[in-house]
N, C-alpha and C positions, 0 to 999 in steps of 0.2 A: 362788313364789306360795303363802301360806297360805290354805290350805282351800280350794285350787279357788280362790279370790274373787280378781281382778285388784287392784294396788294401785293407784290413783288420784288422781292430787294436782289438787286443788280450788285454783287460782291466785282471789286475789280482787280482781283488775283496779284500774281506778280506787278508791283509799277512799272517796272525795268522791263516788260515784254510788251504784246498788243494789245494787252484787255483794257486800256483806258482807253484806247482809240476804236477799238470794236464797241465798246459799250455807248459812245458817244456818239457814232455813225447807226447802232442799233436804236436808239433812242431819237436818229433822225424818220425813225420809220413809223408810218402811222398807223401799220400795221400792230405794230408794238402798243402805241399808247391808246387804240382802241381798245386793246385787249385785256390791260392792266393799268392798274396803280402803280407806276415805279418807285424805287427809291434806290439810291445809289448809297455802297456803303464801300469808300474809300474818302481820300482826302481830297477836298476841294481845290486846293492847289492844282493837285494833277489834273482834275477832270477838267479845270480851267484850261490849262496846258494842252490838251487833248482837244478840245471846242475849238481852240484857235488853229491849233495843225488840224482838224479835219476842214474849219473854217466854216461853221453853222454858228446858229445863233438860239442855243437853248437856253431855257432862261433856268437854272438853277440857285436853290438855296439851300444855306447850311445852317442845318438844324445840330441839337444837344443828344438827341435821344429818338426812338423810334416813336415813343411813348407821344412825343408834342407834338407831331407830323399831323396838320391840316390837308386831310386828305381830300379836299373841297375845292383847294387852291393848284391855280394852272402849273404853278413853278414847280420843278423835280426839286425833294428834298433829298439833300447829302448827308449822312453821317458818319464823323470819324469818329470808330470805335478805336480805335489806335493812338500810338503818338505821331508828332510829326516828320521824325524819320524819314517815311516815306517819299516825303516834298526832297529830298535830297540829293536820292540816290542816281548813279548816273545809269544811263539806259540800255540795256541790249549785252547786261552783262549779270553773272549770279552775284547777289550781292545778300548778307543775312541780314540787314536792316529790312529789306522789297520782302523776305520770306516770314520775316515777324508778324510786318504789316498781312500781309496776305495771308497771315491764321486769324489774326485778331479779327480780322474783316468776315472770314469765313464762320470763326464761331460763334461775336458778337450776332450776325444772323439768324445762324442756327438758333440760339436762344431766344430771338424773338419770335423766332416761328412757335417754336417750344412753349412760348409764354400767350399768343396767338396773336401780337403785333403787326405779323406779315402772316401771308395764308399761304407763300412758296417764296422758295430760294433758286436764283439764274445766276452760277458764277461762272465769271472769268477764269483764264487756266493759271497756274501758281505753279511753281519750277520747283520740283521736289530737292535736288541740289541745295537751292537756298532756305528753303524749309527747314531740311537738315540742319546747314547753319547756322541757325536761326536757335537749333536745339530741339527741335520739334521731330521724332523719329517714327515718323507717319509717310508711308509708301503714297499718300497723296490725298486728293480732298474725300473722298469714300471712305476712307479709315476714319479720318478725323471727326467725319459725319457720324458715323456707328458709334464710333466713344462717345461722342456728346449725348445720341440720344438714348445712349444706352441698349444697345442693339446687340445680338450674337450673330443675326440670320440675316445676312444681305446680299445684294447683291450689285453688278454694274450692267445695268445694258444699254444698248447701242441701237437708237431705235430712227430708223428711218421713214420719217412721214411719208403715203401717201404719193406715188408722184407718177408717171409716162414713162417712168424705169421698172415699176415694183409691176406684177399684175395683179397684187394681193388688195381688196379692197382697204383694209386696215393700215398698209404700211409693214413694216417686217422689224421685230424686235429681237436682239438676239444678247443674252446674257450670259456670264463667263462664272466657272465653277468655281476657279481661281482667279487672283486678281491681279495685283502689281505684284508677282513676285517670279523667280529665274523659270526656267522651262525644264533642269533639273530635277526643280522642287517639285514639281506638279503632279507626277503619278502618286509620291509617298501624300499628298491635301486632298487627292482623291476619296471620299467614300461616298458609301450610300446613301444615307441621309441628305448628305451633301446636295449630291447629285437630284435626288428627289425634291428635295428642296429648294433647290433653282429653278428646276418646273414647276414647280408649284410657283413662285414669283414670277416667273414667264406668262405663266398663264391665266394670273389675276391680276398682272397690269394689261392684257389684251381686252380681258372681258373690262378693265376700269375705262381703256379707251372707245369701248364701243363695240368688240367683237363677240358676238353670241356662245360661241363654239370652239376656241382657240384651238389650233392643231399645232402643237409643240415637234419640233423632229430635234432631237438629241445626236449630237456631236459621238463618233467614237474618237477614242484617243489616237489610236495608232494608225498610220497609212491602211485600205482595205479594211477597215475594221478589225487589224488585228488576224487576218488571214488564218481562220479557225485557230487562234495560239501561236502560228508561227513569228508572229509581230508581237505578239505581247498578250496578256489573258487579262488586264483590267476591263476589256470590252464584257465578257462573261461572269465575270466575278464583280464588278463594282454599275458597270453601266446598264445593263440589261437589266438586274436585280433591278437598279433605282428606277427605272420606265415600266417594270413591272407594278413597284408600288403606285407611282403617281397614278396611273391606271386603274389601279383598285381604289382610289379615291375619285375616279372621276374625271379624272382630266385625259383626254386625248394625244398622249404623248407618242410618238413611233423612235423608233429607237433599238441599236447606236449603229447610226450612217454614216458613210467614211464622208467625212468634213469635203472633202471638195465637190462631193457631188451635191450631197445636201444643201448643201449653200448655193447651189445653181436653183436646186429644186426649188428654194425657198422664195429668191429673188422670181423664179416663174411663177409663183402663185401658192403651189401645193401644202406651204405652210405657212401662219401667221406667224412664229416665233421660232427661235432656236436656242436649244443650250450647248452652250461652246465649253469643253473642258479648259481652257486657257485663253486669256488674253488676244492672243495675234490670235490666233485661229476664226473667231468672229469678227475682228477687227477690221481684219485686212479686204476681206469679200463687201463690206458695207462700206468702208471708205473709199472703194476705186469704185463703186457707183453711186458714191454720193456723199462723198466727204462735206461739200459746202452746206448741206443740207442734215447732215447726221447730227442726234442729240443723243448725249449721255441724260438716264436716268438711273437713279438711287431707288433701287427696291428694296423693301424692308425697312422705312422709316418711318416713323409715326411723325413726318413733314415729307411735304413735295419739295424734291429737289433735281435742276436740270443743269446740263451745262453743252456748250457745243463739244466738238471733239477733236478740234484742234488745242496745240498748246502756245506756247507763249512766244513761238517764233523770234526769238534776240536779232536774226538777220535782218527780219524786215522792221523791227519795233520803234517807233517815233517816226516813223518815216515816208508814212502818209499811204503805206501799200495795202493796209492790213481791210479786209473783207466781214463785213458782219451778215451776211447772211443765216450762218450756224448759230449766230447767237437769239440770231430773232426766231429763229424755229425753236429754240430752245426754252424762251422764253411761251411763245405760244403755246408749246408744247406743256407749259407747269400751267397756264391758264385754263387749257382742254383738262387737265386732272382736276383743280381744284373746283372747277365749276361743274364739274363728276360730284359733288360733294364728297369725294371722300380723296383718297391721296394712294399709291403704289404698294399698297402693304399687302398682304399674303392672308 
């Protein structure tokens, strides 16, 4: 690592959405490049494109490989792990050339992190649509991350720094049992394990950010908790069991609280972390207080990986509207892990 500063590759997701305009407005922040070494891993073209429509004056170069990157020198290095493709495509639309580029971008990273080239990964969001198209049948960049590093035990969460909203000293982190997939599917990917097992990564990326004691409060499935069975029994059968084990290991988990209250409790202080059995369920309470501010993290990789929690917005894309806020907590956010010496794994 040069000068203390973690090195960081900046993936720029989808072309055709905002991530080359957020990354290029994130990288006007000095916050940002106090913090890290960047490197930007898309094609120079674009991010030229993006310099001029945000209208800054970064000074970037385009390097061959992660491997050559003078990390000494002021200039942000670029590299295109990709083809040029990418320089082509038109904007604000799904397109499977933008979803190519925007795997290659994301895996080429990963393997440098893998290889120990970079010490974290900050991506850009990538339009699973084009993904698809692409050929690629990954529900999003979390799957794709788990394959690469060869992972069974992961997770997503949605962790809120720190702020005049939270009253938790920590910030409030809340990860999902399930991931991208229908709200159908979700009782039958429920078990115990499972469920045990998200606390358990709940509560060793608290204590990797700083928090002593982490207080886990555990999502119930059903409205009421399942109102003694009359809503549904995986509260008794699957969720209660798994709060019983993580507890017998240690951890401070309370559990299973009907989601809407708990998620007030959480935001008030009473807990550092939550486990959300699905997606929306945590999603929704942390992005209507703090969407510009929220950062996904990848639990369970043996690499740091962040991203903000917006996606690729096609409406506003090239158009000079797009907000890098998320992205720079996001980034900040993989600097506080890796300069933890260690990275989000369980």
């Amino acid at each position: 690592m040069t000068e203390q500063r973690p090195r960081i590759a900046l993936t720029l997701g989808d072309v055709t959405g905002i991530g080359p305009e957020v990354v290029v407005r994130a990288l006007d922040d000095l916050r940002l490049r106090d913090a890290c070494h960047p490197v930007i891993i898309g094609h120079p073209t674009v991010i030229s494109r993006a310099i001029n429509l945000v209208g800054t004056r970064l000074d970037v170069k385009a390097v061959n490989s992660l491997a050559e990157i003078d990390w000494s020198s002021p200039s942000i290095p670029c590299w295109n792990p990709s083809t040029d493709a990418a320089a082509e495509v038109p904007v604000g639309q799904v397109d499977a050339r933008a979803g190519q580029a925007a795997y290659d971008y994301l895996v080429a990273a990963t393997r440098g992190a893998l290889r120990g080239e970079i010490d974290a990964i900050t991506t850009a969001p990538l339009n699973k649509a084009a993904l698809h198209a692409a050929g690629h049948a990954f529900p999003g960049h979390t799957e794709i991350l788990a394959h690469e590093c060869g992972v069974h035990e992961f997770a997503m969460m949605l962790y809120l720094p720190p702020s005049e909203v939270l009253r938790g000293p920590y910030g409030l982190g809340v990860a999902h049992v399930t991931l991208h997939t229908s709200i159908r599917s979700v009782p039958g990917l429920l078990s115990i394990p499972a469920i045990r097992d998200t606390i358990q990564l709940v509560a060793g990326f608290l204590q990797r950010i700083g928090c002593p004691a982490p207080r886990v409060g555990v999502c119930a499935l059903n409205p009421h908790a399942g109102e003694e069975g009359l809503f549904g029994d995986e509260e008794s059968t699957l969720i209660a069991p798994a709060v019983a084990a993580a507890r017998q290991q240690g951890i401070n988990a309370i559990g299973p609280i009907p989601a809407d209250a708990l998620l007030r409790r959480a935001v008030h202080g009473e807990f550092d972390g939550v486990a959300a059995m699905y997606h929306d369920q945590g999603h929704i309470a942390l992005k209507l207080i703090g969407f510009e501010r929220a950062v996904n993290v990848t639990l369970g990789l043996p690499i740091v990986r962040t991203s903000p929690s917006h996606g690729t917005a096609f409406d506003i894309a090239w158009q000079g509207q797009a907000r890098a806020e998320g992205f720079v907590e996001a980034v900040l956010t993989a600097a506080r892990l890796v300069r933890s010496n260690t990275n989000p794994v369980s």
